[in-house]
Steps between C-alpha positions, in 0.01 A plus 500: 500500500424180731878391417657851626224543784656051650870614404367824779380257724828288519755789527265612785460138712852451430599840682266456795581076552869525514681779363418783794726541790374426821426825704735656725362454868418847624670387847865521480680213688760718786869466378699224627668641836887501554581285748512672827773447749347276797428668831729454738417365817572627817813161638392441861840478697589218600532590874809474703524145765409604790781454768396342768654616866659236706255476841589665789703423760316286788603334792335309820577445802373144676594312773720200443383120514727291698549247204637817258786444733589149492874552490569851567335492841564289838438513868794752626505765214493814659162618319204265555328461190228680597650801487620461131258602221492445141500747239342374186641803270525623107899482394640640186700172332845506220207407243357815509162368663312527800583245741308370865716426760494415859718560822507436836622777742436609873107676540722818619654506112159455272502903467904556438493218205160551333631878495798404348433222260209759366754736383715268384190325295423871348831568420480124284865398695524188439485160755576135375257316690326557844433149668518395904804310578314200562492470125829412586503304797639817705837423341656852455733390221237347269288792536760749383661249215141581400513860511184494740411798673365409859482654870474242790669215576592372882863456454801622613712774341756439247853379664345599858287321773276777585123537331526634175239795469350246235397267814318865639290548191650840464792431210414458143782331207396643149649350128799324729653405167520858398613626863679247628691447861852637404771387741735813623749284239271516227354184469165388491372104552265541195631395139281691336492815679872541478470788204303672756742545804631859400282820543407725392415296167183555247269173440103400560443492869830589605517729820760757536613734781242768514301432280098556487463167669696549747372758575148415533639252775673754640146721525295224712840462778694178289863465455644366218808232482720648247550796720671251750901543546644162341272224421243665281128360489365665176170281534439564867275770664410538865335632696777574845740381300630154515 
């Protein structure tokens, strides 16, 4: 009886010390999720460069220092130098940039060019370079081997011993190596404007009969030089002519 009632207590100790299965948890653990696809995000676009306009056109008008004239004024031209101005003006240039340029002209002018050179500086038609003569001692030749567009300069007119309308303030010579002086034969004294003597002709600040920039002379009371019979002066714009 004591031997059946240990053998009892063994089976029993043994069950409850090791045999049992732990419980089940009465919380159930939530089933592994799929993975989800991620959100998307709203991209912020990347936004567009901003283009930046080219300033406006400007222009002033000052009186003219006696040493901005060192060599393209002297005692007996037939416009003191006080009655010259200087226009300090925007110019469109054959880079494609906005350019400041000066010229010298008669005080009766300032309104004709600033007029002009503002329509020309809208329409982005092109000028070389804008610099006083003096730049260039007054020499005429130098000035337009350098394809310089300028206005005054006291000196007398080409092949002639009368005043040029250059020595009156009221003449203007623009991209000379584009529109050069054309002889009635043809010929020009410039090397390298010689492509340039025919018209009409396409090219970057070329001038051609008629055209819009002619025109716009034509509009404030200037002639133009390619309109004269035989010689032709493609660069040259006055105003009286001459």
């Amino acid at each position: 009886m004591k031997r059946a009632a240990a053998m009892a207590f063994v089976v029993l100790a043994s069950v409850s010390c090791g045999g049992q299965e732990p419980a089940a948890s009465s919380e159930q653990s939530p089933p592994a999720s799929p993975t989800m696809p991620a959100t998307p995000t709203a991209s912020t676009p990347t936004p567009s460069p901003t283009r930046t306009e080219p300033p406006e056109f400007t222009a002033k008008v000052t009186k003219v220092a006696r040493d901005r004239l060192p060599y393209s004024w002297r005692e007996g031209c037939p416009v003191h130098y006080r009655d010259l101005r200087l226009i300090t003006l925007s110019y469109w240039g054959f880079d494609d940039k906005p350019h400041t340029g000066e010229l010298v002209v008669r005080k009766t002018v300032t309104d004709d060019i600033v007029q002009v050179f503002g329509k020309l500086y809208d329409w982005r038609w092109p000028i070389r370079q804008m610099k006083l003569v003096d730049a260039f001692k007054a020499d005429d030749f130098a000035s337009i081997e350098a394809d310089n567009t300028s206005a005054f300069n006291c000196r007398r007119a080409t092949g002639s011993s009368n005043w040029s309308n250059h020595a009156y303030g009221q003449a203007i010579d623009i991209n000379p190596r584009e529109n050069p002086y054309v002889t009635a034969g043809g010929d020009t004294a410039h090397k390298n404007a010689e492509k340039y003597t025919e018209r009409p002709m396409k090219g970057k600040g070329v001038i051609n009969p008629g055209d819009r920039v002619v025109r716009a002379f034509r509009q404030v009371g200037w002639e133009w030089g390619g309109d004269w019979a035989g010689t032709k002066d493609f660069q040259h714009f006055s105003k009286g002519g001459g």
